[in-house]
N, C-alpha and C positions, 0 to 999 in steps of 0.2 A: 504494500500500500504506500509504505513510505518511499518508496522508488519512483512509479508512478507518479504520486504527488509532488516528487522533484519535479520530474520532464514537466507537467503540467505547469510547474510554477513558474519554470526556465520557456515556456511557450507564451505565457502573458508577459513576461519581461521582455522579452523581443516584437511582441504584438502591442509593448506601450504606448508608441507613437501613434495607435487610431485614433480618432479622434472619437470622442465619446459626447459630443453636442448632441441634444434632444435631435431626434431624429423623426421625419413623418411616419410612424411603423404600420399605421392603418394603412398606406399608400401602398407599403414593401409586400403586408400581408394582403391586400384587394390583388396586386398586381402578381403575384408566385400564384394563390390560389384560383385565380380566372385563368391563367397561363396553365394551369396544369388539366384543367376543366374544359376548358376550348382544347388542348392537345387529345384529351382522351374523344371530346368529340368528335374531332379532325377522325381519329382512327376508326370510332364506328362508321362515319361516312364513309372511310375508304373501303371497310364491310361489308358496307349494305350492299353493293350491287352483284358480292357472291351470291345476295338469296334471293338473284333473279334467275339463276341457271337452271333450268331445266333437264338436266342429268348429270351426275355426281363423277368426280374425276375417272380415268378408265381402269387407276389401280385399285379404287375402289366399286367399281359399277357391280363387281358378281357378290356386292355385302349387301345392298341394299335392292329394294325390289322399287319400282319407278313411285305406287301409292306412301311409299314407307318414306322416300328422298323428298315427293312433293310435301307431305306433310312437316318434316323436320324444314324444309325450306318456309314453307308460311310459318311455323313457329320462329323461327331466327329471325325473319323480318320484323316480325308484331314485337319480337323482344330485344329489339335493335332498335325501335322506334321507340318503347318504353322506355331501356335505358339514355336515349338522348335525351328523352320532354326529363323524367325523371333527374338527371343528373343536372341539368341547366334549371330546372326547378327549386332544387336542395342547394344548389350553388348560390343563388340567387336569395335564398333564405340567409343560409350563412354568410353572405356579405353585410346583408342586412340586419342581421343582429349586431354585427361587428362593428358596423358605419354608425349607429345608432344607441351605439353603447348599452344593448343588450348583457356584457358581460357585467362591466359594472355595476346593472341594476340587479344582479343576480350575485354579487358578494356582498353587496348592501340587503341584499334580502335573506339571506346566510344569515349576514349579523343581529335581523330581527327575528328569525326565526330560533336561532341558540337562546336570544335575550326571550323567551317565552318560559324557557326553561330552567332560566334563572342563569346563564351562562354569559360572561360578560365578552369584549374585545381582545381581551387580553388570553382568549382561546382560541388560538388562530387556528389548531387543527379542525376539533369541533366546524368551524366557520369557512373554512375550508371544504370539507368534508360536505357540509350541507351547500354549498356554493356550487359545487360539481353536481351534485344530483340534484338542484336545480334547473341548474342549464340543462342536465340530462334529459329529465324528465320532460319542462317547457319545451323544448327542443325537437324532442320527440314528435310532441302531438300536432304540429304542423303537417309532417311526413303523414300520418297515419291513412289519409284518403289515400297516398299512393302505394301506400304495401297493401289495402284492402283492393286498391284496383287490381293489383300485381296478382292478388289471391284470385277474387272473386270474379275479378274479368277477362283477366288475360290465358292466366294456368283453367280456368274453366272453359272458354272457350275451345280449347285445345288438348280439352280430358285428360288434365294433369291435376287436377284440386280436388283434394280429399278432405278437407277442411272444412269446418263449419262455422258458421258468425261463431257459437257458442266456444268454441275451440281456438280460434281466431285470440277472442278478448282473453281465455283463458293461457294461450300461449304468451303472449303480451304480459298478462301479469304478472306471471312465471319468469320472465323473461327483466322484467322490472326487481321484483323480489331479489332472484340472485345475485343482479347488480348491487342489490344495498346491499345483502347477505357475505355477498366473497369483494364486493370493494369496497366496501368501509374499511375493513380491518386493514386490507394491500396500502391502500391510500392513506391512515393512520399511520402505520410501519415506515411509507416512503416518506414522509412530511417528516416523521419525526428524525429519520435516518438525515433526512436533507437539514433539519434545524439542529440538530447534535454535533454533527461531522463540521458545520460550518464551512471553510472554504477548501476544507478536503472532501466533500459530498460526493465529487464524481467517483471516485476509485468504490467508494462502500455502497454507493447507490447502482454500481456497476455489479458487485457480488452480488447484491440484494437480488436485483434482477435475473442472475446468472442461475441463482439458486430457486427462486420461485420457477424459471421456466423447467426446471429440471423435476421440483414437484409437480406439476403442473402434466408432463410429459409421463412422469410416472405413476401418478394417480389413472389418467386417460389409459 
């Protein structure tokens, strides 16, 4: 650790000359995350016009039968056109929390939601902790018409949905629960690892990680 934490300290000594002036970051983050958003779209365009072909390459033509290729071919369109609207949709959300200062109002609402419980400012994990499963949750429920389309419109159309509303909200809630259940704890352990260690964090926040992925692989 303490080797590591040389190199690392001998990388900011030489990196001192940046400049550290307030910098526009909304600008840096609006401009990497549309940049990466337009590029994943650029590639499903350049996609789509495989699932106009009407017969499947000739190394593969004796795997499939002509009804079995048409039908995989109108599903990769419908689902090439749902992941465009979809992803310029979610993208366009997440700018706009960010432009808007969404985040903010959601570490400020952290702070009155711990102070319910009698827990003041000066619990920055607690406040932390509820800050992210805020944004989590809010966050979520914008998306929801488009996973229930994804379910109920699209994978049914094309006699893939086995799923029911009733299942639906019950997968979702499930799906919320274990989020508090297994990241409260992870996300207490990293805050605290990150406020203990102080400006040694990367090297210990580095094991930390190294070893949860390893539970994690061996549980599964």
């Amino acid at each position: 650790m303490d080797l590591l934490h040389t190199g690392l300290s001998s990388v900011q000594r030489q990196l001192a000359f940046v400049s550290t002036d307030p910098i526009d970051w909304k600008l840096y983050v609006q401009a990497f995350s549309w940049t990466v958003t337009l590029f994943e779209s650029y590639l499903l365009l350049r996609q789509y016009p495989l699932y106009s072909k009407k017969e499947p390459p000739p190394a593969l033509a004796g795997h499939f039968s002509p009804d079995v290729f048409a039908k995989s071919q109108n599903y990769g369109r419908d689902k090439a056109r749902f992941a465009l609207v979809s992803g310029l949709i979610k993208q366009c959300l997440d700018s706009s929390m960010l432009q808007f200062g969404f985040y903010a109002w959601s570490w400020a609402a952290g702070a009155r939601l711990i102070s319910v419980f009698g827990f003041g400012p000066e619990y920055e994990t607690l406040q932390s902790i509820a800050f992210v499963f805020i944004l989590f949750f809010l966050s979520t429920i914008p998306t929801l018409p488009l996973s229930a389309y994804g379910t109920f419109v699209l994978e049914e159309k094309h006699g893939f949905n086995k799923t029911t509303p009733g299942l639906f909200v019950a997968d979702l809630l499930k799906g919320w629960g274990l989020a508090v259940v297994l990241g409260a704890p992870f996300l207490a352990v990293f805050l605290h690892i990150f406020k203990w260690a102080g400006d040694r964090f990367v090297p210990w926040l580095m094991a930390f990680m190294w070893v949860t992925k390893i539970d994690i692989i061996v549980e599964s």
